[in-house]
N, C-alpha and C positions, 0 to 999 in steps of 0.2 A: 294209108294212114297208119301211125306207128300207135302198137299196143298201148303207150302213154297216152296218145291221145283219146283213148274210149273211157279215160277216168278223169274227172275233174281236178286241179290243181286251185287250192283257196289260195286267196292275197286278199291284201287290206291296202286302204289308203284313209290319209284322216286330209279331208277337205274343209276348209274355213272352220276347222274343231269339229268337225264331224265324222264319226270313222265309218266308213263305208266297206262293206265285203263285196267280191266278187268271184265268181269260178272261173274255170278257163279251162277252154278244151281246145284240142289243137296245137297245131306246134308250126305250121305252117300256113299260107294264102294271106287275104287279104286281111285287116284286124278288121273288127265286126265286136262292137258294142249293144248287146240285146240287152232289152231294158224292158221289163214283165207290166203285167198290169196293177191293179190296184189291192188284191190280195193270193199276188205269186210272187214265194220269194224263188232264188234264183234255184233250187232245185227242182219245184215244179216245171221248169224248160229245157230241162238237161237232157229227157228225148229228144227236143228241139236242137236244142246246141252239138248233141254227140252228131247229128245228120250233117248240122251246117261244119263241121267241125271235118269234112272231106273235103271242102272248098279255102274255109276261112279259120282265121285264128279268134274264137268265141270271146267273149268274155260279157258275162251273165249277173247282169246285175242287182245284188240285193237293193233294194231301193230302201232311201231311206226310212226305218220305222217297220222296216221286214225284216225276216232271217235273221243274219248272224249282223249285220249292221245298227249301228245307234239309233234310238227308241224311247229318247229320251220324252217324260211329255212336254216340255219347254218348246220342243223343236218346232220349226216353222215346215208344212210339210206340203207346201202349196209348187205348184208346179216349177215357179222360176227357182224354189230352192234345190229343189230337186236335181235341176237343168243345172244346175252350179255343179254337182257331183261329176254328173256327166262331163261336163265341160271339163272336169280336175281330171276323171280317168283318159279323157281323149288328151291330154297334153301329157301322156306317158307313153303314147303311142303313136305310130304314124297313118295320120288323116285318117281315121277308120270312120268307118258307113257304118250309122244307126241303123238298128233294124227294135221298135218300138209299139208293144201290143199294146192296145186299150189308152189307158191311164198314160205307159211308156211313149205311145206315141205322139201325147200333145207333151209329155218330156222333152221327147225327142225333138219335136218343133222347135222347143224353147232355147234346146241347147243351138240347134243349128240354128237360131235366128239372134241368139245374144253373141256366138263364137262360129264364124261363119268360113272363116279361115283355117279352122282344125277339121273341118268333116267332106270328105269325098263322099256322101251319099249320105240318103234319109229314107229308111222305107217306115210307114206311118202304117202299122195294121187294124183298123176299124176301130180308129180314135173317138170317143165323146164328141160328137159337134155339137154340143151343149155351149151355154155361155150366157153372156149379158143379153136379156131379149131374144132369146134361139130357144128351141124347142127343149125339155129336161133327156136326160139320159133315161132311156128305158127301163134299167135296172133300179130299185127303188132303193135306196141309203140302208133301211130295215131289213133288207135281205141278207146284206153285207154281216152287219151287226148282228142280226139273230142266230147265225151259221156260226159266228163266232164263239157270240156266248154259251150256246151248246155244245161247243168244243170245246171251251174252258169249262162248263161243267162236267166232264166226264161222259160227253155222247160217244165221243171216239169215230172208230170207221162209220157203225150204223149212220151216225148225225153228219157224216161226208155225207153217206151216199145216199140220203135224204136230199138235201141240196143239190147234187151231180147226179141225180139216176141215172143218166147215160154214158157219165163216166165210162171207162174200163175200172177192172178191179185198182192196178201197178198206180193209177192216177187219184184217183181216192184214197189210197194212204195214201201219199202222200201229199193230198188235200190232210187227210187228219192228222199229219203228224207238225206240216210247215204251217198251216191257217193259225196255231196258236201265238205263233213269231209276231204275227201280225199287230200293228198298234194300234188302241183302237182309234187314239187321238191321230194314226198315221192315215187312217181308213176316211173318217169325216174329214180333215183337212182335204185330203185328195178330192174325194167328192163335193165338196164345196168349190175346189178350183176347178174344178167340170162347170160350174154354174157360173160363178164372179169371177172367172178371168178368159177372158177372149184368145182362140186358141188363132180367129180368123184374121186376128190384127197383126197375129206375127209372121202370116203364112210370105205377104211381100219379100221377108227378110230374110227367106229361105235361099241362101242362092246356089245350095249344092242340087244334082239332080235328086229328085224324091217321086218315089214311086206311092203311092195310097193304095194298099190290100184290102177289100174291103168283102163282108159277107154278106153271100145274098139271104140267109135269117137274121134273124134276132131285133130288126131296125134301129139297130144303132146307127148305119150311116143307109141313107136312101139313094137312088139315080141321082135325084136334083142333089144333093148333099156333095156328093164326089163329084159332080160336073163343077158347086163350085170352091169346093175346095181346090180342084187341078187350076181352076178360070185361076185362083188369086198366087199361084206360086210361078215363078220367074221359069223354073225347068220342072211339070210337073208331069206325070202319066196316072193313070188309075188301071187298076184289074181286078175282077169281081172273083173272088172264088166261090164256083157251085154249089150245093148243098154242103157249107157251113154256116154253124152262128156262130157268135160273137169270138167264140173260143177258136180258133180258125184250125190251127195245127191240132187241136183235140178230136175235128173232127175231120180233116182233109191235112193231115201228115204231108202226104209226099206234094198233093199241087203246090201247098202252103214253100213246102223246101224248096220246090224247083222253080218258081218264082222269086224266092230269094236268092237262087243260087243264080237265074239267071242278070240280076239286077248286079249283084255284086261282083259279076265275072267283068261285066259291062263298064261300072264305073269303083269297082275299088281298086285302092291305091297298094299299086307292088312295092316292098320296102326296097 
């Protein structure tokens, strides 16, 4: 891996009038679209991204209403908008495989089930199986929001590490420095399309291989849960990784990477 690649590279694209930022690490492999959860913008993954960044060429997406990306509160910040950005960054690229935490991975669905032609891969990491008549996301909306607003008044690291005790130190800042980015009208919209929009109606449409990471804490996704999310996808597999929760790479770094690493050796696309 050349010295360039251990330091992030910013770009921008503006999608349907929305400008979106992204980092990128790497200079070579397969491209690989990471897509964070519902309050990481893309520099909270950039441990993540420097490891996958030996295999594949990164790119680390602020999502809309995060980081350095548009925040406007007009914007629609519900999943299939979201899936549009994704979809505008993958037609700059060739056939690159999602790889999609949390919030990112019913992103990620959305994208590969509206644009199913652009993506050589889907890894989906312990996605919300929330929805219409489905059980609520463990995580309750007020936690989201109260971390925030403590950070906008001046709690700083302490009010990270309130919320993250088990954080590392390196991760907590920056919890307290990126959570501010966050919108808050970006935050409720997201979690609302956890609840009102079916992540299981799209799964059919998925026809790239996808892999579902899921953790054995936190109960965001359970046994039955991942038997049937794998049952409804055309090409699907599952793999539990051990003592983690929701946060998966925060607390299992390297299984987390070498399950991605082995997915995307498997099915991403060499330029």
């Amino acid at each position: 891996m050349s010295d360039r690649s251990r330091q992030p590279r910013s770009d921008f694209l503006t999608a349907y009038g929305v400008l979106i930022h992204y980092e990128i690490w790497g200079d070579s492999g397969p491209d690989v679209i990471l897509v964070p959860g519902i309050t990481s913008p893309a520099p909270m993954w950039g441990f993540v991204a420097e490891r996958m960044a030996a295999f594949a060429r990164v790119f680390v997406m602020d999502v809309r209403g995060r980081g350095l990306s548009d925040r406007r509160e007009t914007l629609s910040y519900r999943e299939r908008d979201c899936a549009r950005d994704v979809i505008a960054l993958a037609r700059r690229l060739h056939r690159p495989l999602i790889v999609g935490h949390s919030m990112g991975g019913r992103i990620g669905v959305a994208a590969a089930a509206f644009a199913p032609e652009l993506f050589s891969g889907l890894i989906a990491a312990d996605p919300p199986v929330s929805g219409p008549g489905r059980r609520h996301y463990p995580t309750p909306l007020v936690w989201y929001l109260d971390a925030m607003e403590e950070l906008a008044n001046g709690g700083g690291y302490e009010a990270a590490r309130r919320a993250t005790p088990t954080w590392s130190e390196e991760l907590t800042a920056l919890r307290a420095k990126w959570l501010p980015t966050c919108s808050r009208e970006a935050v409720i919209g997201a979690y609302n399309s956890f609840h009102e929009d079916s992540m299981h109606e799209l799964l059919p449409r998925v026809m790239c291989p996808t892999l579902l990471l899921y953790a054995e804490h936190g109960d965001t996704i359970r046994e039955e849960d991942a038997a049937e999310f794998v049952d409804l996808l055309p090409d699907g597999q599952a793999q539990r990784i051990d003592d983690a929760g929701h946060m998966i790479p925060y607390d299992q770094l390297t299984p987390f990477v070498d399950a991605v690493r082995a997915f995307v050796t498997e099915h991403g696309a060499t330029r």
